[in-house]
Each structure stands twice: as structure tokens, then as C-alpha cells.
C-alpha positions as CSV (number, residue, x, y, z in Angstrom):
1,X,35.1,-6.6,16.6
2,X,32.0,-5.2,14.9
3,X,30.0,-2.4,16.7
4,X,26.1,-3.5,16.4
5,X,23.8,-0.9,15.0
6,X,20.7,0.3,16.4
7,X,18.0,-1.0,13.9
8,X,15.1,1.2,14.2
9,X,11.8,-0.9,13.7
10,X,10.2,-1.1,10.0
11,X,6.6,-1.8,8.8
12,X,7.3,-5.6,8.8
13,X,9.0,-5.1,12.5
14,X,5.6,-4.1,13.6
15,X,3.6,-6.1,11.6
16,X,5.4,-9.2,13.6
17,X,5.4,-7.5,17.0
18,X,1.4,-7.3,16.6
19,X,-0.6,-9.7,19.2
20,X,-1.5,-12.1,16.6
21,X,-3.5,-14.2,19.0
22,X,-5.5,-10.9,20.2
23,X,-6.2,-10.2,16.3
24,X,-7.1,-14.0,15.8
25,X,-9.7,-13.9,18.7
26,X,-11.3,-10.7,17.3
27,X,-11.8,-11.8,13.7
28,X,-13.6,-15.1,15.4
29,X,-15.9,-12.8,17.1
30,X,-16.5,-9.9,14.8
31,X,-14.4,-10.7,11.4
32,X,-12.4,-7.7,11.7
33,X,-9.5,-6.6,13.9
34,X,-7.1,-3.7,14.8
35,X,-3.8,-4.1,14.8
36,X,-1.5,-1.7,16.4
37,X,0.8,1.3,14.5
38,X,2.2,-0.2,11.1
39,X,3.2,3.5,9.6
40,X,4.7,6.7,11.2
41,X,2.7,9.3,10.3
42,X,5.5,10.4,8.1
43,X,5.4,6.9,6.3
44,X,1.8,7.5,5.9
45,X,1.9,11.0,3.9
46,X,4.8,9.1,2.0
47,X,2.6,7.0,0.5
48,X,-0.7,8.8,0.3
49,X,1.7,11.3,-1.9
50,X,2.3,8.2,-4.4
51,X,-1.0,8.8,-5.8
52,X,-0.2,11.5,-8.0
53,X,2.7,9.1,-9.9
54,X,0.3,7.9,-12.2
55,X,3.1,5.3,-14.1
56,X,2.9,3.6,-10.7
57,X,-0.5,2.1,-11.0
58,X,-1.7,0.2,-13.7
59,X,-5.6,1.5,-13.0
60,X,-7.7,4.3,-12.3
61,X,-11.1,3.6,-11.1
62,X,-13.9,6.3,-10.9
63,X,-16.2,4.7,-8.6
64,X,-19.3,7.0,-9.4
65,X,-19.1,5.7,-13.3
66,X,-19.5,2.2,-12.1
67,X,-21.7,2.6,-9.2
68,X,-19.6,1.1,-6.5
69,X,-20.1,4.7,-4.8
70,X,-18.1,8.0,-4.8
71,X,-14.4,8.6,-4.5
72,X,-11.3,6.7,-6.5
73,X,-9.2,4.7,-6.2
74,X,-6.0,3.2,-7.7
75,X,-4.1,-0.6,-8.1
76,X,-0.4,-0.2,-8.1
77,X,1.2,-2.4,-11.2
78,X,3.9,-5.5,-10.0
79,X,6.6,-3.1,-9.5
80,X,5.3,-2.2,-5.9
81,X,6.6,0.6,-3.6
82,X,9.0,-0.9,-1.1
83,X,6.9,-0.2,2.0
84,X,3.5,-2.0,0.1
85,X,5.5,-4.8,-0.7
86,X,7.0,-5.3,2.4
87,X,4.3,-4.7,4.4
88,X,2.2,-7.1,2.0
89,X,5.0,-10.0,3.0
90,X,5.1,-9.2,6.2
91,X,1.1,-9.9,6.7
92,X,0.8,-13.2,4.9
93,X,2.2,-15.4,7.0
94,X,-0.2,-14.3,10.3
95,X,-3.1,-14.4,8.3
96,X,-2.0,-18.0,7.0
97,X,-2.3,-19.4,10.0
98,X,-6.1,-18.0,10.5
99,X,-6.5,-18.6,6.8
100,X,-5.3,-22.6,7.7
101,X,-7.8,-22.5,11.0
102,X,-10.8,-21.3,9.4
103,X,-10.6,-24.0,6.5
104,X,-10.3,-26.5,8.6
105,X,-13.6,-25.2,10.4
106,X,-15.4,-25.2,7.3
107,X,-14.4,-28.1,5.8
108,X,-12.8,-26.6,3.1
109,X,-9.3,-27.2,1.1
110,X,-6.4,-24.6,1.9
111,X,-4.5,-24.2,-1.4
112,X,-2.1,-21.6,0.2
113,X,1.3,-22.5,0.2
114,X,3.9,-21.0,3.2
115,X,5.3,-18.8,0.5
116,X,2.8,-15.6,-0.9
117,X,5.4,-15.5,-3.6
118,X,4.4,-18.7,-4.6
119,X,0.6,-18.2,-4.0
120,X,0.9,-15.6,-6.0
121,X,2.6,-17.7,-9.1
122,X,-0.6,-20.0,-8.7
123,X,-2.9,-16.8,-9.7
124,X,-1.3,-16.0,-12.2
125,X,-0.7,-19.8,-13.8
126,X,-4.7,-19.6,-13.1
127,X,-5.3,-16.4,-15.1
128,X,-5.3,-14.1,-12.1
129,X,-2.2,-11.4,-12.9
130,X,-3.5,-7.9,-12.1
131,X,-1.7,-6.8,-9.1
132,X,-4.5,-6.1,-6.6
133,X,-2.9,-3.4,-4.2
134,X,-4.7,-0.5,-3.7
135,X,-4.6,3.2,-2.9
136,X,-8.2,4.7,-1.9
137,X,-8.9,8.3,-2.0
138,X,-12.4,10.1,-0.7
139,X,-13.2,13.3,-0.6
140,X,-16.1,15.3,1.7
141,X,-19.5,13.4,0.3
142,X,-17.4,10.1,-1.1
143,X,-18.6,6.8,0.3
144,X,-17.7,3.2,-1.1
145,X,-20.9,0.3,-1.7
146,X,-20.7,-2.6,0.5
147,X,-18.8,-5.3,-1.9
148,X,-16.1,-7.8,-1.9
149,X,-12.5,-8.1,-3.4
150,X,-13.5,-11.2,-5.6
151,X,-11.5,-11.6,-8.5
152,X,-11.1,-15.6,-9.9
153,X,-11.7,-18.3,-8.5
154,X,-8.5,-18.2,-5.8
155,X,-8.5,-16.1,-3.1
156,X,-7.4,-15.2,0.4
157,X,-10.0,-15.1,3.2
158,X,-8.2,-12.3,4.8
159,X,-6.9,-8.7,3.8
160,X,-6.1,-5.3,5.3
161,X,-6.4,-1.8,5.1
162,X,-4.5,0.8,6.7
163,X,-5.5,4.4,7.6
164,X,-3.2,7.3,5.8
165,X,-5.0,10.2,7.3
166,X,-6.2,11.0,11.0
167,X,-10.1,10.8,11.7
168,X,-11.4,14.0,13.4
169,X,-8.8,16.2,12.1
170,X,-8.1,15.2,8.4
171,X,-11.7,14.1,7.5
172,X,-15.3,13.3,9.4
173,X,-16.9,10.5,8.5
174,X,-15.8,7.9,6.6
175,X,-15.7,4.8,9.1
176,X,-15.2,1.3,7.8
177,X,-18.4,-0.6,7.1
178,X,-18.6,-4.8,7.7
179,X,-22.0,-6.3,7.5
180,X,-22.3,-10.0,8.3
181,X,-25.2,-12.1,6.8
182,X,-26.2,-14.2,9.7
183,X,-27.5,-18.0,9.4
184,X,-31.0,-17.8,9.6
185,X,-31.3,-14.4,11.4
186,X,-31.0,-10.5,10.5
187,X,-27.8,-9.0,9.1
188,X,-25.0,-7.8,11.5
189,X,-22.9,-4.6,10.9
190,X,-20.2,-3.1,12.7
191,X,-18.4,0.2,12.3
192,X,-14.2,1.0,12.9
193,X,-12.9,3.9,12.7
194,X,-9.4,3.4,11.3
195,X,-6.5,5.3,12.7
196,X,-3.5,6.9,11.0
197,X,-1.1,4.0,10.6
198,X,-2.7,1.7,11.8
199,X,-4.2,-1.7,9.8
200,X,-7.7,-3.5,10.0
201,X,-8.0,-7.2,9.3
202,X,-11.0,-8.5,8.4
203,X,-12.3,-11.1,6.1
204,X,-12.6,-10.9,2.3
205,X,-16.0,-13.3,1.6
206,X,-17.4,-14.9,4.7
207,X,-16.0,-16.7,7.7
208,X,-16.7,-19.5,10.3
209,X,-19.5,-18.9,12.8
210,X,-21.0,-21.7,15.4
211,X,-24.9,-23.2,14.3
212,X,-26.5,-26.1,15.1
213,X,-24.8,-28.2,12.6
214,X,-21.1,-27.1,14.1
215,X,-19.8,-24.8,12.0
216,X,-21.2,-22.7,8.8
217,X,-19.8,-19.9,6.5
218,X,-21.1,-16.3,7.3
219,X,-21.3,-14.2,3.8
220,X,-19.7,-10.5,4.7
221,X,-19.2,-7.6,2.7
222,X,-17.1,-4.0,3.4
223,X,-17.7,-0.8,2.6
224,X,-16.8,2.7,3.8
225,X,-19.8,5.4,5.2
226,X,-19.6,8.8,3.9
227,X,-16.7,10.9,3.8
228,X,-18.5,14.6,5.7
229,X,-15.9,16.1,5.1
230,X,-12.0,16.4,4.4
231,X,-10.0,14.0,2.8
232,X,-9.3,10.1,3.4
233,X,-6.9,8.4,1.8
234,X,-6.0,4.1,2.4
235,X,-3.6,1.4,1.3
236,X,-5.3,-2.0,0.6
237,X,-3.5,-4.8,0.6
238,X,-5.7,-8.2,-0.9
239,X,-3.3,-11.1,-1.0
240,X,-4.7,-12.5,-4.5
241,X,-4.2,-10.9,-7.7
242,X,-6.7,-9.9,-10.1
């Protein structure tokens, strides 16, 4: 007779114990959402500390030489760390289903197969083949421009970020930025402040909000406020490839 084990609950554990229909209800009404703990805080300086093994990434980006802001950040190459790639799997199929629900709303096609490996194959068959996970670093004074994660012409309404570092202690400042162009009216922004660990949802390009006509796309773009002080450090995870 074999003696079970005790499995002690993994990124992608948590990732499906999140209450997908609480997350789903709060990206209808403000395009972002909290999710519970993903990382340990343990799990969380393990892969901040990946950002000084530079043959992991296949990019540095300065954004002060390019204007997006101040601070830096790095995309991993295809050969992702096991806790990024998991967590990246574990995420896709949740955000399918509100991926499925909001083109439906909009009248729009939903090329995403059940499979991000095979999602993934159409980027690249399209020209798309830069792995697009990143790690964010900011130091006191660091900020990131409001932007989206636009690469080609495919691409995934949805992506997250997670906290690495603990607001209030490890840095000041620094919140997560989401203004919302709305239809016919004056933009909407709302501020998160991201805990160690835990992820934020929220939508890549626009998303579905109620008008007269039913139902209409709502352009949004994310940034980050300034860093006052410390350090802040994130894992991105953007479920199309560059």
C-alpha cells in the first residue's frame, strides 16, 4: 500500500485556488483585480535575485534612454525559470474564460485556443517570437509612463504582475497606475498598491464597458507612480510574445 504524501501547495496551486469569479467581477468594474498570495515571500526574493543572471534574459531595457520613464527592466529568453513558466500556465486558462466573455461583448473574434502552448506557436508562425516575460526593477525616484504591452498584431487582453518586495517597508511609493479612457467623458484612473506575492490582473489594451449602443471598448493604459524611495522589484507575465 502506498503512504500519500503531503503536497504542499505551489504557485499554480494558488493560482487555481483564487476566486476567479470575484477577480472576474472586479476586472468588469475597474479592469484590474487582486488575487490572493501566489509567492512565499521566500519565492519572491528567489526570483527578484534572478536579475543579476544576465544569460537569463535576452534584454536589458533602460527606460530613461527611451523615455518610457526611470528604472529597468528585463525579458527573460524561452528558457524560463520554473516558477515564471508555471505560474504563466497556470494563469491562462482563468483569463481565457474572461478573454472568451469579453469578445463576445465586443463583438470581436477570439483567436485563443485552450492551449497557451499553442497560442503561443500562433505568435510566433505570425512573427511574434520574443519571449515577453518580464522582471521590473525601480529604485527611489524611478517611475514607469502610462503605456501598453502591444507587440503584433495578436494579443491577450489580459496580463499580470506580481509584487516581489513589501510596500511600506521595502520601498514608498510606487503604486500601480490604470487610467481608463472613458466613452465620451473624462479619463478614469485608479491606484493598487501591490503586495509581496501577490498578482494584479488587469487588462492589456481596453475592455468592455456599458453605453448607449450596448457595449463599447474602453482604451486603458498602466503605468507605475514614483518609486520615493527603496527598491521595487515585479515579475510580468503578458501571455503574447514579442
Amino acid at each position: 500500500m502506498s503512504v500519500p504524501t503531503n503536497h504542499e501547495p505551489g504557485p499554480a496551486d494558488r493560482v487555481d485556488a483564487t476566486d476567479w469569479h470575484a477577480v472576474a467581477d472586479e476586472l468588469d468594474q475597474h479592469g484590474c483585480a487582486l488575487t490572493g498570495p501566489l509567492l512565499t515571500p521566500d519565492e519572491c526574493r528567489g526570483i527578484a535575485a534572478l536579475y543579476d543572471e544576465t544569460d537569463r534574459f535576452r534584454a536589458t531595457v533602460d527606460m530613461a534612454r527611451h523615455r518610457f520613464g526611470s528604472g529597468q527592466y528585463r525579458y527573460f529568453g524561452h528558457d524560463l525559470p520554473e516558477q515564471v513558466a508555471e505560474l504563466r500556465q497556470a494563469f491562462y486558462p482563468h483569463l481565457l474564460a474572461v478573454a472568451r466573455d469579453w469578445a463576445a461583448r465586443l463583438g470581436r473574434p477570439a483567436p485563443w485556443p485552450d492551449a497557451l502552448d499553442a497560442w503561443i506557436e500562433q505568435c510566433h508562425a505570425a512573427g511574434q517570437a520574443k519571449s515577453s516575460q518580464i522582471l521590473l526593477r525601480y529604485e527611489g525616484g524611478d517611475w514607469n509612463a502610462l503605456h501598453r504591452d502591444l507587440f503584433g498584431d495578436l494579443v491577450f487582453p489580459l496580463q499580470v504582475v506580481i509584487g516581489l518586495d513589501t510596500h511600506g517597508s521595502d520601498y514608498t511609493g510606487g503604486e500601480f497606475l490604470l487610467v481608463e479612457q472613458r466613452p465620451r467623458a473624462q479619463s478614469r484612473g485608479t491606484v493598487t498598491v501591490l503586495p509581496q506575492g501577490h498578482g494584479l490582473v488587469f487588462t492589456t489594451r481596453d475592455r468592455p464597458v456599458r453605453s448607449s449602443r450596448g457595449w463599447s471598448a474602453a482604451p486603458v493604459r498602466h503605468g507605475v507612480s514614483t518609486v520615493r524611495s527603496g527598491l521595487r522589484r515585479s515579475l510580468g507575465l503578458v501571455f503574447h510574445d514579442a
